[in-house]
N, C-alpha and C positions, 0 to 999 in steps of 0.2 A: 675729475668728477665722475662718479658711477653714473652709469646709462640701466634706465628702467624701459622694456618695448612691453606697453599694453594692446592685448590684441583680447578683446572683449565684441558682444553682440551689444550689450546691455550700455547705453550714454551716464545713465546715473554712477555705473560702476566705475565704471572707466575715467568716470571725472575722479570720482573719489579714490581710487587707487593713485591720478593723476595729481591729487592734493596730498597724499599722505607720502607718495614716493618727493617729492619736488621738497616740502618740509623738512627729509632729512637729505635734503642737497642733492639728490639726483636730477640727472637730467631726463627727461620725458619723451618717448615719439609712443603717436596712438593710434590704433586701425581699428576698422571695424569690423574687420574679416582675416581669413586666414592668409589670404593671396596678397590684400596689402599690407600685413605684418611679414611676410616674406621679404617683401620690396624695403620694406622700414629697417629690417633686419641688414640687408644686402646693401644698406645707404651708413648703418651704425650697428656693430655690434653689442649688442647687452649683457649685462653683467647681472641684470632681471629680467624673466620672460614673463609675465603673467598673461594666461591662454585658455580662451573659454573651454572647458571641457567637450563642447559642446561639437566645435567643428573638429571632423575627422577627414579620411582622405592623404592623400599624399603630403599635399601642403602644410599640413598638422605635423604630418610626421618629419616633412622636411625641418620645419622649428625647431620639433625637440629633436631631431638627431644631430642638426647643427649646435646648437646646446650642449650634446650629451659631451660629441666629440671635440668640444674646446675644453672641456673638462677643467674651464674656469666661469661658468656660466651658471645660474641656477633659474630653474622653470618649477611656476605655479600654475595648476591646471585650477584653473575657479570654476564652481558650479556641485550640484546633486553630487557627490559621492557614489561611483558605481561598484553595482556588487554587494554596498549596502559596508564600501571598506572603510573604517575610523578616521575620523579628518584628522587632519593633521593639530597639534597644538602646539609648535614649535614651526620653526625654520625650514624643518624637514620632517618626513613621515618613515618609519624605520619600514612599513609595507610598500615602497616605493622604492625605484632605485635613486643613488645617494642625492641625485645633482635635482631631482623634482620633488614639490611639494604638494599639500593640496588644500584648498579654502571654500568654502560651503556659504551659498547665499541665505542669509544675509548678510554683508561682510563686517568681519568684527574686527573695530579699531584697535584692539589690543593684540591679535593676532598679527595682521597687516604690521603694526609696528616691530613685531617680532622677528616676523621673516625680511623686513627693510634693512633692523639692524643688524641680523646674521649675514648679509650680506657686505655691510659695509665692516664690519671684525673680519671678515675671510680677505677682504681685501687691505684690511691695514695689517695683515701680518708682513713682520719683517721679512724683505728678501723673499715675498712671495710671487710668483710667476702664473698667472693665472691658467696659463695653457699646459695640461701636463704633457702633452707632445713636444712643445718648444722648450721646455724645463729645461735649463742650463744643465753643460755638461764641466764641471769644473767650473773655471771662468768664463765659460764659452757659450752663446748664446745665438743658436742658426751659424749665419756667417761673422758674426761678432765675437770679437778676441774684447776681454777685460768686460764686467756687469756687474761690480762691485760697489761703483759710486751710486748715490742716490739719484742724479741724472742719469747714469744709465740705466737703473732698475724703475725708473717712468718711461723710458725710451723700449727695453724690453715688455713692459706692460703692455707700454701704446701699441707697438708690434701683434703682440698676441692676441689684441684684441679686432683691430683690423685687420688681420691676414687674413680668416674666413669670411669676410666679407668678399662681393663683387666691385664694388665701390672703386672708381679709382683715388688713387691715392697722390701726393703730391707729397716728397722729400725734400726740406729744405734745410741750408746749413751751410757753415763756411767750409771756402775751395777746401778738399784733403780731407774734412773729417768721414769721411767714409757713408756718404749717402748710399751709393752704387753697392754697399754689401748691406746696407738697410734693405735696398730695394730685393736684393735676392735674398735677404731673409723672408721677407713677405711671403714673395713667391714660393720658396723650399717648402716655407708651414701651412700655407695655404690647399685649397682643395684643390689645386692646375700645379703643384709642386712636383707631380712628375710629366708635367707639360712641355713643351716647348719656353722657354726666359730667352728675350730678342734684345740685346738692346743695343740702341745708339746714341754718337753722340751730335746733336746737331749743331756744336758748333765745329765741328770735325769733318762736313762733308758740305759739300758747296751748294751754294743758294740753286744753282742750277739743275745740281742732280739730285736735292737734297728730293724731291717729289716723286721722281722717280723711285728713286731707295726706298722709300715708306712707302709709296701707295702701290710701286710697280709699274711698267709699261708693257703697252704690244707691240709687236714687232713693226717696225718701220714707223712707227710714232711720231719718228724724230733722225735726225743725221746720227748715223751711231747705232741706233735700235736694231742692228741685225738678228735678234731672237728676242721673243715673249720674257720679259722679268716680272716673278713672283714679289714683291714685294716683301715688308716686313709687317706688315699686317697680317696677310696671308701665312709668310713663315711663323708668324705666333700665332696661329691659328689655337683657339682649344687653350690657350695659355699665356702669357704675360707678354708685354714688351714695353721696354724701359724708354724712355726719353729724357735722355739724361742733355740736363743744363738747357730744358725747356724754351728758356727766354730769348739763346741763339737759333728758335727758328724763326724765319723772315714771317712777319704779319698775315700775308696772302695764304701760306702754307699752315698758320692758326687756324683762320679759317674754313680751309679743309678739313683739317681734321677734328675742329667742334662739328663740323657735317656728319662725320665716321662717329666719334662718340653716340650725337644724337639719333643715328639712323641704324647703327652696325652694319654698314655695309661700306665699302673702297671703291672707286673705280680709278682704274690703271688709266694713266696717263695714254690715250689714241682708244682706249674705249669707251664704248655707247651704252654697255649694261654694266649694271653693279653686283659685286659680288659680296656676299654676307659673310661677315667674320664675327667668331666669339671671341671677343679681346681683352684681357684685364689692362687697365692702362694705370702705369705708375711711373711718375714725370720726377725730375731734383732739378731743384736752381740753388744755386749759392749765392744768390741778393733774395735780400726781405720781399717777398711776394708780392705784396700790396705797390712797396715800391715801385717796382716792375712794373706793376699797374701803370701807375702815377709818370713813371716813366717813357712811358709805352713800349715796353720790352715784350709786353704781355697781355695782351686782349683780356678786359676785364671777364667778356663772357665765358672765356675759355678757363680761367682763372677759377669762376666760382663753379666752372663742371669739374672741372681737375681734382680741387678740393673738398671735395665729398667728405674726404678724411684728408685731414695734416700731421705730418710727422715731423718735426726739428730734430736733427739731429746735434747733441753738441756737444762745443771745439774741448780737443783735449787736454787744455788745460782748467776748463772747469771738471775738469776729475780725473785728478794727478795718480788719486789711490788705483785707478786701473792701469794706470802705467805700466809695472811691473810686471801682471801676467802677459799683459798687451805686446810691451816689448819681448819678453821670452816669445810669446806664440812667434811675431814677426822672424826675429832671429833664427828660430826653429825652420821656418819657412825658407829664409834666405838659404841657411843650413843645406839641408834637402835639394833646394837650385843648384848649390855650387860643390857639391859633395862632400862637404865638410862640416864638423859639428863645433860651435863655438858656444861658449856659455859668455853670463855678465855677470862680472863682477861688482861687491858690494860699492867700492871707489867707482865705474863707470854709473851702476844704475843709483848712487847718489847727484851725481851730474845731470842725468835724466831727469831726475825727479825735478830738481832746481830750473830747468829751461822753461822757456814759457809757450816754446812751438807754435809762431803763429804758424806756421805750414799745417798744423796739425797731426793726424795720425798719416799722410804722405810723408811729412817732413821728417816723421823721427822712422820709418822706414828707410827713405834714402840718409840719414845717420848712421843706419844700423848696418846699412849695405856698406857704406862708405867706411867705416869703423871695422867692420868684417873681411874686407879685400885691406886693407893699409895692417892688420894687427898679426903681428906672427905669435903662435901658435893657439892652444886652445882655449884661450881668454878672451875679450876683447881688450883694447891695451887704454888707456886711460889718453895716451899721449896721440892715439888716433884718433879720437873724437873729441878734445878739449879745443883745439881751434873753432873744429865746428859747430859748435856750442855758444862760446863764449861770446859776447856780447851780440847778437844777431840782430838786436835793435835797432846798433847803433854804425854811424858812418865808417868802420873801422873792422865790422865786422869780417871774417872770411867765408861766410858763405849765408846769402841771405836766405832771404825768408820761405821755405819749403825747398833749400838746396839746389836754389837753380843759378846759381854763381858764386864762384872761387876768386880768391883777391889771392895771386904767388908774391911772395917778400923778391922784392929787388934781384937780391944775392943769389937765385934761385938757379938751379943749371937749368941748359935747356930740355936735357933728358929726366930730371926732377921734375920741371911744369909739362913734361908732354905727361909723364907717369900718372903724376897727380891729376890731369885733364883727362887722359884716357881712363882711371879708375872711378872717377867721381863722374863721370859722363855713364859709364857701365850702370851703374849705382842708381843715376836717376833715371835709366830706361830699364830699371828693373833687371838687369841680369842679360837684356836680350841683345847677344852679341852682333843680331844683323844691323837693328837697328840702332847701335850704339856706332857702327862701322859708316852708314848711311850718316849719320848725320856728322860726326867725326869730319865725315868726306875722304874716309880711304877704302879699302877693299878688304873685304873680310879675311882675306888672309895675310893681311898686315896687321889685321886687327889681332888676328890668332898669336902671329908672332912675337906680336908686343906682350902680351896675357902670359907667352912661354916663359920669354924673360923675365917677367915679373913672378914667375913661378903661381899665375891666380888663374890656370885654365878652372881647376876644378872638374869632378865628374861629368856633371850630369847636363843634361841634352837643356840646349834653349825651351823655354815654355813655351808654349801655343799662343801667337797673338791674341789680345782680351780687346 
């Protein structure tokens, strides 16, 4: 649904802009100044600005330069005409630059509809992207591989439209499908895009120190505190941080930090004063929101601050058609980790297409890993990734659902199941040899040695913990 922000003086206008935008299906927020269409703005971004001529000042200019530079936005300045310049009679005035128009009191219904429905034809073009900054590059979208399906190109919209917002945002969507590269697309496109991006996960760090980590301590706070910790508040000062999988933090510590939304300010675990942060906050869960609610996963209050704006992101197999460039990019990627270049062939990426991935875009990741170390030479081979595939549903299958277990046949040597355990272990910790060693339960350079033998050291250097 198109978003209309009226920021008028006048009550009569603003109803009737408010009646005529709502009639063709937008949705409406109304101010009666310039400072609370900024807020309105920073809560939902518009895809119409209509803005009294009238107030000037920075906050004027903040509107339309937010506007200008999402360069999927269009602004009406309502009011006299200054300069004595020809009003607009169309959508747009060719004396103005592209994305502003301009309307004269007293407002005419036939205009008003004009410029309503220019707006909603710019947004029904096919395969349009509203933000010319985040315009897909190829298939590629921020940190999004495949934006070919029509969920992903509302998925790409919703993105572009909230990323210049302040707003926090809430990412929701099943385990794998790539919330955490939604969340850093926000941020890249956003105005904090060359800011500090923090993020953690809470269900990854213990109830105990989880308060610490976020809000920071002072020294001696606690057994342990030998020095002042800046927190991750503080570290995303100026700029984003992620709370990924929201619902794993403990109740008590919700309530902290709806305290930190509400107030903008932290106080470190053993301190008396509070320090003021600029924070964008952008949270993912993979269970249905409301649920979580219901559930108590999730303080409803924090809930509906969270959700200023919602993003779903969804599972890959409601849009099979992005498969293809998605899987290249991924393999490209693996590629580059392991110094080797491997392409797919027509017979593997027909298999792909056919799976139903409940793991989603993790699951066909670790496939592509998995398929990439077992395949010799520069193809993937059909017969390294058909077990893993084939029936994942079902009791029988060999490796369930997002690759987190291998079923070896009987007859299997011992040196075949340590092979295939150590390659598909690699695979699902992403390429990272320490921590494939670590959990293995051996020593990295046993780890090394096995990888000789199997001829899969590869080039290039372990990635950087994420």
């Amino acid at each position: 649904m198109p978003h209309a922000l009226i920021v008028l003086r006048d009550e009569d206008a603003r109803r009737h802009l408010a009646e005529a935008a709502r009639a063709q299906a937008f949705s409406v927020s109304i101010a009666g100044n310039a400072k609370a269409g900024l807020s309105q703005m920073e809560a939902r971004f518009p895809d119409l600005l209509f803005l009294d001529r009238c107030f000037g000042g920075r906050t004027r200019e903040a509107l339309l330069g937010q506007i200008h530079n999402s360069s999927g936005g269009a602004a009406v300045l309502v009011g006299p005409v200054e300069n004595g310049a020809a009003r607009s009679r169309g959508p747009r005035s060719e004396s103005m630059p592209s994305f502003l128009s301009s309307l004269q009191d007293p407002l005419e219904a036939q205009q008003v509809q004009a410029i309503l429905e220019g707006v909603i034809r710019s947004l029904a073009e096919p395969g349009r992207l509203p933000t010319e900054k985040v315009r897909s590059e190829g298939a590629r979208f921020g940190q999004l591989e495949g934006s070919a399906s029509p969920s992903m190109q509302k998925l790409c919209h919703m993105i572009s439209r909230v990323a210049p917002a302040r707003a926090s945002v809430l990412v929701s969507g099943e385990s794998g499908a790539g919330k955490e590269r939604v969340a850093r697309t926000i941020h890249d496109l956003s105005p904090r895009g060359k800011a500090p991006f923090v993020a953690v996960n809470c269900g990854a760090i213990s109830a105990n120190l989880m308060e610490s980590q976020i809000f920071g301590h002072e020294k001696g706070s606690f057994s342990g505190a030998s020095r002042r910790h800046r927190g991750l508040f503080e570290q995303a000062h100026g700029g984003t941080l992620l709370l990924d999988e929201i619902t794993e933090m403990p109740l008590e510590l919700q309530v902290k930090l709806l305290r930190v939304l509400e107030t903008g300010t932290v106080v470190r675990v053993g301190a008396e004063s509070s320090i003021e942060v600029d924070v964008r906050i952008l949270a993912t869960t993979n269970r249905t929101p409301l649920a979580a609610v219901a559930e108590g996963k999730l303080r409803r209050d924090l809930y509906y601050r969270l959700r200023t704006l919602e993003v779903e992101v969804p599972p890959l197999r409601s849009r099979v058609e992005d498969l293809p460039d998605l899987a290249r990019a991924l393999l490209e990627e693996i590629g580059e980790r392991e110094g080797e270049k491997k392409s797919i062939g027509p017979e593997v990426m027909g298999m792909l297409e056919a799976h139903e991935w409940p793991g989603n875009v993790r699951e066909l990741r670790n496939a592509l890993y998995t398929a990439f170390l077992m395949s010799e030479g520069p193809e993937l081979q059909a017969a390294a990734i058909v077990d893993e595939l084939s029936a994942s549903a079902g009791p029988d299958s060999l490796v369930e659902a997002g690759g987190r277990a291998i079923r070896i046949p009987v007859e299997t040597s011992i040196r075949e199941a340590e092979k295939q355990l150590i390659l598909m272990t690699l695979a699902h910790m992403d390429g990272r040899k320490d921590r494939t060693a670590e959990v293995l339960g051996v020593s990295l350079k046993t780890l090394y040695n096995r990888l000789h033998a199997y001829g899969r050291m590869g080039g290039a250097e372990d990635p950087p913990a994420r």
